[in-house]
C-alpha positions, 0 to 999 in steps of 0.5 A: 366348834373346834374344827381344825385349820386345814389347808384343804378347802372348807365346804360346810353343810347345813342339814343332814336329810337326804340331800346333805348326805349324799353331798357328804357322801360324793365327797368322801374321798376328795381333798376337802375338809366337809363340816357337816351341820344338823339339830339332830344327830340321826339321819331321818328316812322321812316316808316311813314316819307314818310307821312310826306314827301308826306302831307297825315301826319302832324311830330307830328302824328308819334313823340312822347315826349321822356320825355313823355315815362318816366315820370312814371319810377322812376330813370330815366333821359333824357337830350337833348344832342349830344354825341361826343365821348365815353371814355371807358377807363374812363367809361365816354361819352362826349357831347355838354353840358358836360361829364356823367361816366357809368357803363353800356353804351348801343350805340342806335344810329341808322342810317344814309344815306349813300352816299357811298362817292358820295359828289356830291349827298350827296350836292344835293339830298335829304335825308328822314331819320328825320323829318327835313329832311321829311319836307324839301323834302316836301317844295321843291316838292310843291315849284317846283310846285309852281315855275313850274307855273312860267315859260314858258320854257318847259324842264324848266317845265318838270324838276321841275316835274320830280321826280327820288327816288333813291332804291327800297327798302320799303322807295323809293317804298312807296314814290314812290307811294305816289307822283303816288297818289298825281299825280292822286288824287291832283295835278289836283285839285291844279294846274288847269293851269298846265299839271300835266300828263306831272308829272313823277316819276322814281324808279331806283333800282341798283340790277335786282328787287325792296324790294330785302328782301322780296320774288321774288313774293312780288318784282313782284306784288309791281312792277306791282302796281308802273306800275299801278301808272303809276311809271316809274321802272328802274332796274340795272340802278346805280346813279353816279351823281347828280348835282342838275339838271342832274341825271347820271347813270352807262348807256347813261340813263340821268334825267333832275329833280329838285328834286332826294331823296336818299333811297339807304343805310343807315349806322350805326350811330357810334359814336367816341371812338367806331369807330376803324376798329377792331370793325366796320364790312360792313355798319359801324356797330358795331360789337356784340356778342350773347349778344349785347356786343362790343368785349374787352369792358364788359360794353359797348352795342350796339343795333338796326341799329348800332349793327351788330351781325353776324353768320353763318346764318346772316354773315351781321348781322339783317336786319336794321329795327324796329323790330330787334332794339325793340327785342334787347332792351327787351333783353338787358333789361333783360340781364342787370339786369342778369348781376347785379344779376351774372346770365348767360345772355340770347342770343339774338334770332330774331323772324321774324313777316316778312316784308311788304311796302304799295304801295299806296290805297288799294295796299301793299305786305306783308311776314310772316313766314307761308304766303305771299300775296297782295293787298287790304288784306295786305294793311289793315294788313300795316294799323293795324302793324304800327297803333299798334307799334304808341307809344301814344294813341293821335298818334294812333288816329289822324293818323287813322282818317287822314287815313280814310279822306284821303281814303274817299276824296282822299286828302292830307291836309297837304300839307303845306310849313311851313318852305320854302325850299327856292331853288335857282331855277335860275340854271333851266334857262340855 
């Protein structure tokens, strides 16, 4: 890889998420060489993909340059790498482009959807967890559009229309009010020759409520708002199938849609080394300590998604959001180096700043601590968190100014098919 030998101590990390970056970050000016591992050169701000997903945000308003985060960091080294497996008996990691020796690896590799074994949709849904991912689901929603204009057949028709996003959580609600305002806001004005209200779009969520981590109140009043939308919700209701035609659930309720995104789960990004059963808890997570550290392994550190610290209080670990990752990281920073001192570490203990998730134009529920509220109030506060945790002044700036034009015309520029989807649509035809 061609790192330099230092005499300073080699901490390598793997992942440049939320958690990898403010690690790298709280290292910055400490006496250490930091290597800095990920498949992908940008630092992906994952809550606002479904943006990207819907055309209200081009991918490079919410990627940011990995290399452009540390050019100013002394020691510090990046590589455009995958890693296969970890060697922690050698102290070494393997990648597609060769093998790097550590003295402390720090695992930040996220998540990943999970399909809970279901091959049949993991083949055929969509998935919105990168930004390939998001560009793809967004060629294909206005290549059903374009190909629904193509055919005289009316159930043919309806299902290149129909929409099914599967969870209720934060992702699936977001875009689901999203594709409810596109519906209302563009789709008339775009296709003039198509019966757009003859759009649907179904949010089916298999537990009794949707955002089941957020208050019993803030589920209710995002729901009312889907209604609103004109969001068709459907609780209790659990996929089983997936053909790329037909959606079937656990009841007699059936969906003919060209199109099911799959927000159901994810689960942690493992990676091979650090894989066995012993030290994989529920989610495929691994297991941590107080300090972030893997059992029978002192040098080796996970955090964010992947890590699952559990107790008592937290038996299924943090919540696999943004906000435990980029805690972990600044704590982990400073425990790395209290580590080379030979100072006792420092327990990791989560703050909870709440959780919030926008359903549309002047329509958000938000959870602190101290209060809990709705409406147009908390979609601003939406607005300004995640504006606030954009890395990047330009980021900032051309997202808000996207936001503003899109409030005061409702519109969407950014519905492109850069990059066709290229659907076999010929299975509609029967």
């Amino acid at each position: 890889m061609n790192i330099p030998k230092s005499s300073f101590p080699r901490i390598v990390i793997i992942g440049g998420g939320f958690g990898g970056i403010a690690l790298a970050q709280k290292l910055s000016k400490k006496e250490v060489q930091v290597v800095l591992i990920d498949k992908h050169n940008y630092h992906t701000f994952q809550p606002l993909l479904y943006q990207v997903s819907t055309g209200g945000l081009e991918p490079d308003s919410i990627a940011y340059p990995i290399r452009k985060v540390l050019k100013d960091y002394p020691n510090f080294y990046f590589r455009l790498a995958e890693v296969t497996e970890v060697i922690p008996d050698k102290k070494s990691i393997t990648t597609n482009i060769g093998d790097l020796c550590y003295d402390y690896l720090v695992i930040a590799t996220g998540s990943k959807t999970n399909f809970f074994g279901n091959s049949e949709i993991q083949q055929n849904a969509m998935a919105m967890k990168t930004i390939p991912q998001s560009l793809n689901l967004r060629s294909l929603i206005l290549e059903n559009f374009e190909q629904a204009l193509l055919t005289d057949v009316l159930h043919e028709r309806d299902a290149l229309m129909n929409f099914v996003i599967v969870g209720g959580g934060p992702t699936g609600v977001e875009l689901a009010g999203a594709l409810a305002e596109i519906k209302k806001g563009v789709l008339p004005k775009d296709y003039p020759d198509l019966d757009t209200r003859r759009v649907q779009i179904n949010l089916l969520q298999g537990g009794d409520r949707i955002l089941p981590g957020m208050s019993k109140k803030a589920s209710k009043k995002a729901e009312d708002f889907l209604e609103e939308l004109g969001v068709h919700v459907w609780k209790n209701t659990r996929v089983t199938g997936y053909d790329g035609k037909i959606v079937t659930t656990q009841t007699d309720l059936t969906f003919n849609a060209a199109t099911m995104v799959w927000a159901a789960g994810v689960m942690g990004a493992t990676i091979k080394g650090i894989d066995a059963e012993d030290l994989i808890v529920g989610g495929k997570r691994i297991c941590v300590d107080e300090y972030n550290q893997i059992e029978k392994h002192p040098d080796i550190f996970a955090i964010g998604d992947v890590a699952c610290m559990q107790s008592d209080d937290i038996p299924r670990g943090h919540p696999m959001m943004a906000q435990p990752a980029i805690q972990q990281g600044k704590n982990l920073g400073e425990n790395l180096v209290r580590l080379l001192e030979n100072k006792p570490l420092k327990p990791f203990v989560y703050k909870d700043k709440g959780s919030m998730a926008t359903v549309g134009r002047n329509k958000a529920v938000a959870d602190t601590k101290n209060f809990k509220f709705q409406g147009i109030f908390a979609w601003f506060v939406w607005m300004f968190v995640h504006l606030f945790f954009l890395i990047g002044f330009r980021n900032r700036a051309v997202v808000f100014v996207n936001w503003v034009y899109n409030y005061i015309r409702f519109d969407r520029e950014a519905r492109l098919i850069i990059r066709p989807y290229n659907r076999d649509y010929s299975r509609f035809k029967d």
